[in-house]
N, C-alpha and C positions, 0 to 999 in steps of 0.2 A: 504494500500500500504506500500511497507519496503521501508525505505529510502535507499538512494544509500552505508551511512557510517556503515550502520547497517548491509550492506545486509551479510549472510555467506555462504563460498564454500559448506557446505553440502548440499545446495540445487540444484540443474539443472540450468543451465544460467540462469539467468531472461530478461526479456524482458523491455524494452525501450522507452516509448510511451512520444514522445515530441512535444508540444504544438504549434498550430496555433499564428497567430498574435491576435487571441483571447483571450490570456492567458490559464491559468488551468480552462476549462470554466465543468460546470457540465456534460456536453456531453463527456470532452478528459476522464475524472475520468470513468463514463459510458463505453464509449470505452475500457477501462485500464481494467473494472469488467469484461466485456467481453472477454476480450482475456486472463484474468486470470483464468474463469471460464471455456471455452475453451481449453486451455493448461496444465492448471495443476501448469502454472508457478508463479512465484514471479514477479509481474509486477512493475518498477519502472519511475515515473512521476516528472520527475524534474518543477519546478516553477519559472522559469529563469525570468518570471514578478514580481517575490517577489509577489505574492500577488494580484496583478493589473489584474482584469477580464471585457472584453467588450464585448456588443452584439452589437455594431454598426462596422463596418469593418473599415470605414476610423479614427474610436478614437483606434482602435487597431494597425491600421499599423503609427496613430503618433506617438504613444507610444512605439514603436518599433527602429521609426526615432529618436525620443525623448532622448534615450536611446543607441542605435547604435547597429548594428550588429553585432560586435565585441566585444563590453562590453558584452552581450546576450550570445556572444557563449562561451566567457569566462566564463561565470556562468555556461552556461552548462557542461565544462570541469570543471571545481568546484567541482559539483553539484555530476560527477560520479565518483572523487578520490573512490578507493576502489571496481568499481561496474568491474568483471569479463571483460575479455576480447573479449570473444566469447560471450558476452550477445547479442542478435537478438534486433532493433532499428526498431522503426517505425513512419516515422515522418507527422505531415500533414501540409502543407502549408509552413510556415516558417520553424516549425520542421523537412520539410523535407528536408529545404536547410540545417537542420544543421547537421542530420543522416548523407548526402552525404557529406559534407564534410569531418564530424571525420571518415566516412570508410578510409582517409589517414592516421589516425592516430592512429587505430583499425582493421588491417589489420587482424583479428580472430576472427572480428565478426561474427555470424553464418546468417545473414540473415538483410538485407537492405531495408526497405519496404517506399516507398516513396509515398506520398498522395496528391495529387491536385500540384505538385509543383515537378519540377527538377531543378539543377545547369544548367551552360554549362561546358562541361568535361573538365578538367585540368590536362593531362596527364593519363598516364597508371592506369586500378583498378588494386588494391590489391586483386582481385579471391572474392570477396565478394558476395553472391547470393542476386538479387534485385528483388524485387517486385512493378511496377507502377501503379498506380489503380487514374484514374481521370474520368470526363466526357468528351464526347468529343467535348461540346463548355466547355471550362475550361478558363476563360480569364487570369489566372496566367501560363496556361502549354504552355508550346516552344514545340512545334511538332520537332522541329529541334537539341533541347535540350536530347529530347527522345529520336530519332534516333543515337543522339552520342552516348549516353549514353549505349544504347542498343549494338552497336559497343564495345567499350573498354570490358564492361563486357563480352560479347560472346568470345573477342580474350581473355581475361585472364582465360576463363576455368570454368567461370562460367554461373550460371542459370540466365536468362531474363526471366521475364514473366509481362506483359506490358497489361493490362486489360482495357480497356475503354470500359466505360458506355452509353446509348445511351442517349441525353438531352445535361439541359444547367445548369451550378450551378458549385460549387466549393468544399464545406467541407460536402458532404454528410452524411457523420458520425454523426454531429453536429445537434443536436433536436433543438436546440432555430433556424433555418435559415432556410429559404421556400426550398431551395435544399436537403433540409436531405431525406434520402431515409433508411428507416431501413433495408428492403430486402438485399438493397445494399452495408451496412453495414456487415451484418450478413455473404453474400455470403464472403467479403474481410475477417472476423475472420476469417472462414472457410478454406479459402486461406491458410492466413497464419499460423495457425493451423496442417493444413495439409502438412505443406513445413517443419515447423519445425521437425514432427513427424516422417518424410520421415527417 
């Protein structure tokens, strides 16, 4: 993977793959090979846990508490000084409350891909094209969250496409959790693959 300080304009935006309450866990790196091998792209995987990797969800989401959501996302902003503006973002879970946020603040990103997890909307998108992909018992996803969400993007002119899964589980992507579905996996590369190429 190129780091964010490293990354150079000769190459095609790269892509954005930010981590669960799981940390950088061997799965999100997996994920990042595939959408790299997929694309063609420079895929970039920030480590806003410094380090810090769980396979239990509740030592994950203290460590999150622990730590604050704001200090987290300031690393994230850290993290991408230097990384392209129009780089395409894909976040899961927690990553992907934090994709949805900086789309305010990257208003030329090329592509918004949100995983198990949405904001509640906070004002007008910036025309940013999303991608939602969860189960559809997901006990972190707001059915209500999505519908907003789906709203704002639609009136700013941009693409929705809102994929739910049949089942119950959360980080499908994710090999170490009884939920991971590779199929299902592959089909969202594929996805988004195919959106960027458009």
């Amino acid at each position: 993977m190129t780091s964010a300080r490293a990354y150079g304009r000769a190459m095609p935006a790269p892509i954005v793959v930010l981590h669960a309450a799981y940390g950088l866990t061997p799965g999100t790196l997996a994920l990042a090979e595939d959408l790299r091998a997929a694309t063609g792209r420079e895929v970039i995987t920030p480590d806003y846990y410094r380090g810090e990797v769980f396979t239990d969800e509740a030592r994950g989401v203290a460590h999150r508490d622990e730590v604050g959501y704001r200090t987290l996302l300031d690393r994230v902003r850290d993290d991408l000084v230097g990384v392209p503006s129009d780089a395409a973002f894909v976040g899961l879970s927690l990553g992907a409350s934090f994709a949805q946020r900086l789309t305010a603040e990257r208003p030329a990103m090329s592509l918004c891909v949100l995983i198990g997890n949405t904001n509640p909307v906070r004002g007008a998108w910036p025309g940013v094209p999303v991608q939602v992909h969860h189960y559809a018992d997901d006990p972190w996803v707001n059915s209500a969250d999505v519908s907003d969400l789906e709203r704002v993007v639609r009136e700013s002119g941009a693409t929705f496409e809102h994929v739910v899964a049949p089942g119950a589980g959360h980080l499908f992507t994710e090999p170490a959790l009884p939920e991971h579905d590779p199929a299902l996996t592959a089909e969202v590369v594929d996805r988004i693959a195919r959106r960027l190429s458009a």
